[in-house]
C-alpha positions as CSV (number, residue, x, y, z in Angstrom):
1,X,15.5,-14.6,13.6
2,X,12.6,-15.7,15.8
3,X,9.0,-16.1,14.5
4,X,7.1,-13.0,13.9
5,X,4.9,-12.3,16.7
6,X,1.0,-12.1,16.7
7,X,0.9,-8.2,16.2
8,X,3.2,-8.3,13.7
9,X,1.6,-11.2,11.8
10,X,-1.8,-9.5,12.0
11,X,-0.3,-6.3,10.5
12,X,1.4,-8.2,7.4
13,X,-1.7,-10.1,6.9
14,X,-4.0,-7.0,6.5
15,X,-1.5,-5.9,4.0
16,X,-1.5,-9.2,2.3
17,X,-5.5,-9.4,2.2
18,X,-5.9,-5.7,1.2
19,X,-2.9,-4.9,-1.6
20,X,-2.2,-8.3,-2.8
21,X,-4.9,-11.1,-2.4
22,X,-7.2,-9.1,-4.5
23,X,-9.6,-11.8,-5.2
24,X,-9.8,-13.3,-2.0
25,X,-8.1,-16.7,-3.1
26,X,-6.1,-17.2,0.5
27,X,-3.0,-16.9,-2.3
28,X,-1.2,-14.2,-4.5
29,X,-0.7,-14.8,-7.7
30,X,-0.9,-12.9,-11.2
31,X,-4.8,-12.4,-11.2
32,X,-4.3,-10.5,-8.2
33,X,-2.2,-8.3,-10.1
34,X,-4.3,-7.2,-12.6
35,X,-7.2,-6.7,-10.5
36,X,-4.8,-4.4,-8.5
37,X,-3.6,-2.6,-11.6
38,X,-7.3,-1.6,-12.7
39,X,-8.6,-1.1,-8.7
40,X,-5.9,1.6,-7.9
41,X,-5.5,2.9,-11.3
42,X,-9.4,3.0,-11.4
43,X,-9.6,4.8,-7.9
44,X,-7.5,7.5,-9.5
45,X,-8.9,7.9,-12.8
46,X,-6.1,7.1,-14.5
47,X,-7.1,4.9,-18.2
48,X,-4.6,2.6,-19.9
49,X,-3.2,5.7,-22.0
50,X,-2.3,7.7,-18.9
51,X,1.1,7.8,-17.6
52,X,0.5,7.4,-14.4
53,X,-1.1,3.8,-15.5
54,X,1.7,3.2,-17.4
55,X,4.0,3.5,-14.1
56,X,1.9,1.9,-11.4
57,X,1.2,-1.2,-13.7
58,X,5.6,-1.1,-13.9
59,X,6.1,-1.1,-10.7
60,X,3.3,-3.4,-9.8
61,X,5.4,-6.2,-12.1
62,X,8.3,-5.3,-10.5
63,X,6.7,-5.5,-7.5
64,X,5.2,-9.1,-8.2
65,X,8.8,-10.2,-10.0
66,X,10.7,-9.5,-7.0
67,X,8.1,-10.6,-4.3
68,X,7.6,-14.3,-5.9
69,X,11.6,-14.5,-6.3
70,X,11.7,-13.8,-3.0
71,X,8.3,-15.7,-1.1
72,X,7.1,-18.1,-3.8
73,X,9.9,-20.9,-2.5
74,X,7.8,-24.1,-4.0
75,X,7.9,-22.0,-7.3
76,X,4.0,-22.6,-7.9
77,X,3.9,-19.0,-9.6
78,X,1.7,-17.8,-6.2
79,X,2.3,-16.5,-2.6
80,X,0.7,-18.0,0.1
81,X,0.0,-16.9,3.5
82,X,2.7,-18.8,5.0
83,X,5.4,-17.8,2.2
84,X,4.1,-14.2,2.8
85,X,5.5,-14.1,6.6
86,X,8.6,-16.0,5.5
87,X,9.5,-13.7,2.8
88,X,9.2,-10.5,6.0
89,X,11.4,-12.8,8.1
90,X,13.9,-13.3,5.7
91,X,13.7,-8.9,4.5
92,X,14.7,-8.7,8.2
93,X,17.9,-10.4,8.0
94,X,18.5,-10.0,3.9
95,X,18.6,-5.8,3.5
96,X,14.7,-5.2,2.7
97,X,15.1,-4.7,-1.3
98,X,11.5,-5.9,-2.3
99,X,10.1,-4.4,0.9
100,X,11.6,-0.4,-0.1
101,X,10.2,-1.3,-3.9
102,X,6.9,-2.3,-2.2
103,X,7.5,1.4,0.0
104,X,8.2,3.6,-2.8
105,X,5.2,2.2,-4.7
106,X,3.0,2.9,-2.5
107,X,3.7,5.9,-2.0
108,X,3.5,7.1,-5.5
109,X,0.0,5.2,-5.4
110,X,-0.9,7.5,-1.9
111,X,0.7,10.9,-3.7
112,X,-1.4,11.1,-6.8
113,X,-1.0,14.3,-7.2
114,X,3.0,13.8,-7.2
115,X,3.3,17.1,-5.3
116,X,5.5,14.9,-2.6
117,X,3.1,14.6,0.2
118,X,-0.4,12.8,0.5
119,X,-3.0,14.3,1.7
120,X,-6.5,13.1,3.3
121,X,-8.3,12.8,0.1
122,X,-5.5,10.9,-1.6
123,X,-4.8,9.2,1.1
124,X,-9.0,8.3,1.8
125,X,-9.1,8.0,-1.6
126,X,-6.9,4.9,-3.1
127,X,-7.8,2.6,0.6
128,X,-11.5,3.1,0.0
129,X,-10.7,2.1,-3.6
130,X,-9.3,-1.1,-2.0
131,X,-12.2,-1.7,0.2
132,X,-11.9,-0.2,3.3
133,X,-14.3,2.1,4.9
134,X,-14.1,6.3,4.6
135,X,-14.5,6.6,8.8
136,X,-12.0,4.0,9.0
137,X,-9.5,5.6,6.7
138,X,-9.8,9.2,7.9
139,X,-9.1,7.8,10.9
140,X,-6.0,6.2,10.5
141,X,-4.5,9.2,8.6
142,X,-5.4,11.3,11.3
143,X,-2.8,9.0,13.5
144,X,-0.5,9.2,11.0
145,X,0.2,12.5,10.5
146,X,-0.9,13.9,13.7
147,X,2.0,16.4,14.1
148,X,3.1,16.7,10.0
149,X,0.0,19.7,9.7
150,X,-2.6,17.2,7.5
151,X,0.2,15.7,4.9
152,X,2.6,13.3,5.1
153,X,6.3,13.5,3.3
154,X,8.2,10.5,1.4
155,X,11.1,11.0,4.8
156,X,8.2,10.7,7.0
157,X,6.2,8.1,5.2
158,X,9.8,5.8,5.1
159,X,10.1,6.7,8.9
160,X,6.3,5.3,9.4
161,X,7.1,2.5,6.8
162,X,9.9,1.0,8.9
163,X,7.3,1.2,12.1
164,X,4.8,-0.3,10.7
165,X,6.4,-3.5,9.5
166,X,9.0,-3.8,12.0
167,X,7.7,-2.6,15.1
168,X,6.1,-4.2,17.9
169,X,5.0,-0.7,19.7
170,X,1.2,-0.8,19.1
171,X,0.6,2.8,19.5
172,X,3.5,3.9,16.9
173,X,2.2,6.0,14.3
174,X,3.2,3.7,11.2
175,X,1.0,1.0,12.3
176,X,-2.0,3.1,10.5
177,X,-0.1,4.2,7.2
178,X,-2.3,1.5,5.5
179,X,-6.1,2.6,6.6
180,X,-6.7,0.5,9.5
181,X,-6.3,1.0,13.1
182,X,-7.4,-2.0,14.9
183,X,-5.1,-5.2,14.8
């Protein structure tokens, strides 16, 4: 497969700086993932005795246990930049197995109400949390779920999954399922 291109790139590196690079390093690696843990699970109320902490801070691991077996190829125990791209490239062509963990987390992280939809404040709720701005984030749901009647499903959040990291159409509505609209 051909290098990602620029849009693409810009997309996967939001995405990067905002769920995984927590600390700001320029790398991924374990810190990240605790700071992750307590920012989301903090954002939601959810203390170390809750289930719902329990479950995110599962999947996160998994999440981190299948992302460096797949991107962390010089086996330093962190992702860089560079190994972040490489590790989309090669979900492309290899049957996206960490990428649908990395989906089905998050929305469980958007839904916390577990009702099967997000809505505006959950949605506003967990990528404030995570540092983005309120204006920013209502706007990007707005573009998301422009014709779903103000929620979003776990079909049409897959459907807007799959646009967002594989398509190149800059006005498709998956390219704002993560609180930004401007690559």
């Amino acid at each position: 497969m051909s290098d990602l291109s620029a849009f693409r790139r810009a997309k996967l590196l939001h995405v990067f700086n905002t769920f995984f690079d927590v600390n700001g390093s320029g790398e991924i690696d374990e810190k990240d993932l605790e700071i992750a843990i307590q920012k989301v699970c903090g954002a939601r109320g959810w203390g170390r005795h809750d289930p719902h902490y329990n479950k995110t801070r599962d999947a996160l691991r998994k999440l981190w246990d299948v992302l460096t077996s797949k991107a962390d190829t010089d086996h330093d125990k962190q992702v860089s930049v560079e190994e972040w791209y490489a590790a989309w490239r090669l979900d492309e062509s290899a049957g996206r197995e960490w990428s649908h963990i990395f989906r089905d987390l998050m929305f469980l992280l958007e839904d916390a109400s577990g009702d099967g939809h997000v809505d505006v404040n959950e949605y506003v709720a967990l990528y404030t949390a995570l540092g983005l701005s309120d204006q920013q984030c209502r706007e990007a749901f707005r573009r998301v779920q422009k014709d779903d009647a103000g929620e979003v499903t776990k079909d049409k959040f897959d459907e807007l999954w799959e646009q967002y990291f594989h398509s190149e159409n800059v006005e498709a509505p998956g390219n704002y399922i993560f609180g930004k609209f401007d690559f």
